[in-house]
C-alpha positions in Angstrom: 0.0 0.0 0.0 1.6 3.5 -1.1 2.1 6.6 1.2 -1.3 8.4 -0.8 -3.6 5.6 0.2 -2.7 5.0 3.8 -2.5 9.1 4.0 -6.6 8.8 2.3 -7.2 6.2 4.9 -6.1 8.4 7.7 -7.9 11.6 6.3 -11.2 9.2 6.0 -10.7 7.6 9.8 -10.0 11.0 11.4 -13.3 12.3 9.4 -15.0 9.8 11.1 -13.6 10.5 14.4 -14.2 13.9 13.6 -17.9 13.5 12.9 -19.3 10.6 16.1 -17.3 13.0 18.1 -19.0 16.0 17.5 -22.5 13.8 16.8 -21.7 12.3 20.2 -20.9 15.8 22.4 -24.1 16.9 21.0 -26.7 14.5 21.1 -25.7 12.4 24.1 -23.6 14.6 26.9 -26.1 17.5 25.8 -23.0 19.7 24.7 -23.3 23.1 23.2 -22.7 22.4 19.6 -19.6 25.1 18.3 -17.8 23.4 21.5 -18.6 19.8 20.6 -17.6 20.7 16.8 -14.4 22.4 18.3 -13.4 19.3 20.1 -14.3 17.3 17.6 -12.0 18.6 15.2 -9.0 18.4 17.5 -9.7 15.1 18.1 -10.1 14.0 14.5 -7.1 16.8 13.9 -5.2 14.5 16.4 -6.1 11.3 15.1 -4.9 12.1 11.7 -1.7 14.0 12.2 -0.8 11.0 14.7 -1.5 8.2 11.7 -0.2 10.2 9.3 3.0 10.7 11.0 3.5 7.3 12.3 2.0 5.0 9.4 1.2 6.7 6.4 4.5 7.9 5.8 6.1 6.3 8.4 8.5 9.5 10.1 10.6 7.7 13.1 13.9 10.4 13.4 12.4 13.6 14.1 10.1 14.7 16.8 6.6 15.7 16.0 7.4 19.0 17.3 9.6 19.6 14.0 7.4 18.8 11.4 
């Protein structure tokens, strides 16, 4: 599998984490909705730079405070 599908994969996972957060915040814990989409986009924000970084195009030698 090439770096551009595993970096679509990530985008398409962190979406997803993106959006059952946000649907989550909202609809179950009763959470305003701009904070629950906020948080929701750090999470998925999180989710994707992390599996980008570590899987998609696989960057071990510097720290993630560099890129």
């Amino acid at each position: 599998m090439n770096a551009w599908v595993r970096a679509q994969t990530s985008a398409a996972l962190a979406s997803a984490v993106d959006l059952l957060t946000t649907v989550f915040l909202t609809a179950v814990a009763s959470v305003y909705a701009p904070v629950a989409g906020t948080l929701g986009s750090v999470f998925g924000g999180a989710i994707n730079f992390t599996l980008n970084r570590n899987w998609a195009f696989r960057e071990r030698a510097r720290t993630w405070q560099q890129q």
